[in-house]
N, C-alpha and C positions, 0 to 999 in steps of 0.2 A: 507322310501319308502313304497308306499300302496299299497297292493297288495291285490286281489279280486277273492274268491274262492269262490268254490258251497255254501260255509254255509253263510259268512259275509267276512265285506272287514278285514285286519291285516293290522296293522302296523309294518314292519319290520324295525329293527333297523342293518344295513347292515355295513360293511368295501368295499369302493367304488370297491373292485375287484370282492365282491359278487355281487354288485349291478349293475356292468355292465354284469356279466356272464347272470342273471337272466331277465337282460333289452333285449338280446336275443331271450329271450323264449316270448318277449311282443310282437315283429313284426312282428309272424307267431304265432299267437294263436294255441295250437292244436300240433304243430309240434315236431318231434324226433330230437334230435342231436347229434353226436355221439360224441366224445371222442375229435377228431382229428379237427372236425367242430368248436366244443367251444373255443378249442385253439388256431385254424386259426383267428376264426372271431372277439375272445375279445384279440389278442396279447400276453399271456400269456404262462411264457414257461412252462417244463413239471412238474416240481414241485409246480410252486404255480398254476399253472391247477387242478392240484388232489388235495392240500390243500384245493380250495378253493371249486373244484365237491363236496366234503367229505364232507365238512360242508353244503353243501346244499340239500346232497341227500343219506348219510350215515349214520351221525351221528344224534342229539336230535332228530331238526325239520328238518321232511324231507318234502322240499319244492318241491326239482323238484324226480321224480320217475327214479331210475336206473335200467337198465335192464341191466344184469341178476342183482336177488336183493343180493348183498353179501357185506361182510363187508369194501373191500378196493375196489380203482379205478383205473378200467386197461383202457388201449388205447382201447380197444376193445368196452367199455361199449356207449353203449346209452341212453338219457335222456329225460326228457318231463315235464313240470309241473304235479306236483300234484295236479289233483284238487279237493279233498277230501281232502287237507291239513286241518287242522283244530287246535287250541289252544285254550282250556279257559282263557287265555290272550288274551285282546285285544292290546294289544301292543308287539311283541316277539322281541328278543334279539340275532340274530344267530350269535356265538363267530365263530370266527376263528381262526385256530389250530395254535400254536406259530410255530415257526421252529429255532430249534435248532441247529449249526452244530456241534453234539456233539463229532467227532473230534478236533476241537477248544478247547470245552469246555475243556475236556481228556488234551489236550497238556495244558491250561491255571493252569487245576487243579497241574500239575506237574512240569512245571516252578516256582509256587507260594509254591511246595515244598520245593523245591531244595533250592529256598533261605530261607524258616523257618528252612531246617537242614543245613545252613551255616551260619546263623546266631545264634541257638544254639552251632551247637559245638563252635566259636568262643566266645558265653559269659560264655559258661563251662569252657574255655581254660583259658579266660581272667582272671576269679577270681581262678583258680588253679593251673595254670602258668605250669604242670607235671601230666599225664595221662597216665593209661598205656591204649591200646585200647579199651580192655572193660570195666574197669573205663566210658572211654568217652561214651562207646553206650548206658552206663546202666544210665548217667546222662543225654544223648540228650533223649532217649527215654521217661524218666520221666519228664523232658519238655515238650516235643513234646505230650505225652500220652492226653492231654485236648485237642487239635485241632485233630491231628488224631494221627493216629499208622504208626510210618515210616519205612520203609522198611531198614532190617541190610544192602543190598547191595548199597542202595542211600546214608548212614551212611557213610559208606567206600572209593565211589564213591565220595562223599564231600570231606572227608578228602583230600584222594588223589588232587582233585582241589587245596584245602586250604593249600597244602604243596606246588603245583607250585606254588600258588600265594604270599608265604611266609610269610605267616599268622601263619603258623605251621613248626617245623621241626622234624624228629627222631628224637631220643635221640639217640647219637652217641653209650652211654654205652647196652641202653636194646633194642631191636627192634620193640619190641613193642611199645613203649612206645612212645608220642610225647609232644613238647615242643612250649609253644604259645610265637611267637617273637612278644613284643611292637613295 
């Protein structure tokens, strides 16, 4: 997209949600919009609204001007082109912010635990066939220790699965102690 300010024209290399928020600001040269406007009028809900305000009026290049000028974007703000934008690039690149749902990520990071310490303890089990507990956490942990550091209660928590699923059993004689069934 070209865009054409008091100094010279830019070329903005845009993601089509910036380029349509910003196509807004083409049809009323001049004019303020506020928050709620840019959302109605580009279809945008409230999250990638502010993603995509941010990168255009927060963050590097700030293309359109926010009022009041502060670092995040509330419903309340209003906006306007910049027209003292300006870059010693003649060609600018305005990235847009990833979005992460980093609950997903959290739950993905610990599902893909769960099974690296049941899949250790069972090749601990497998080549030692007789473990007494801390035998086994002190050999999953030093497994596990190059990927991460796993927590003694997910250790346990395993186990416990790995006995309903009959992977494992007490040792009838010590109680501590467990037993990998082939």
């Amino acid at each position: 997209m070209r865009a054409s300010f008091d100094a010279r024209p830019i070329d903005l290399q845009l993601a089509t949600t910036q380029a349509a928020v910003l196509d807004l600001f083409n049809d009323a040269p001049g004019e303020t919009l506020t928050y709620a406007q840019v959302k109605a009028r580009s279809g945008l809900d409230d999250a990638d609204a502010a993603r995509v305000l941010a990168s255009l009026s927060v963050l590097k290049h700030k293309i359109l001007a926010k009022t009041p000028d502060t670092r995040r974007v509330s419903p309340t703000d209003t906006f306007a082109v910049n027209p003292g934008f300006t870059d010693r690039m003649r060609r600018v690149r305005v990235p847009l912010p990833t979005v992460e749902d980093k609950k997903r990520v959290v739950e993905d990071v610990a599902k893909d635990r769960t099974v690296a310490v049941d899949a250790a303890i069972v090749r601990v089990m497998k080549a030692r066939k007789a473990l007494t507990h801390n035998e086994l956490v002190v050999e999953v942990v030093k497994q596990l220790s190059r990927v991460f550091k796993p927590d003694m209660r997910l250790i346990k928590k395993q186990v416990e699965h790995l006995i309903e699923q009959e992977y494992l059993e007490r040792d009838p004689d010590k109680a501590s102690a467990y037993r990998y069934l082939a």
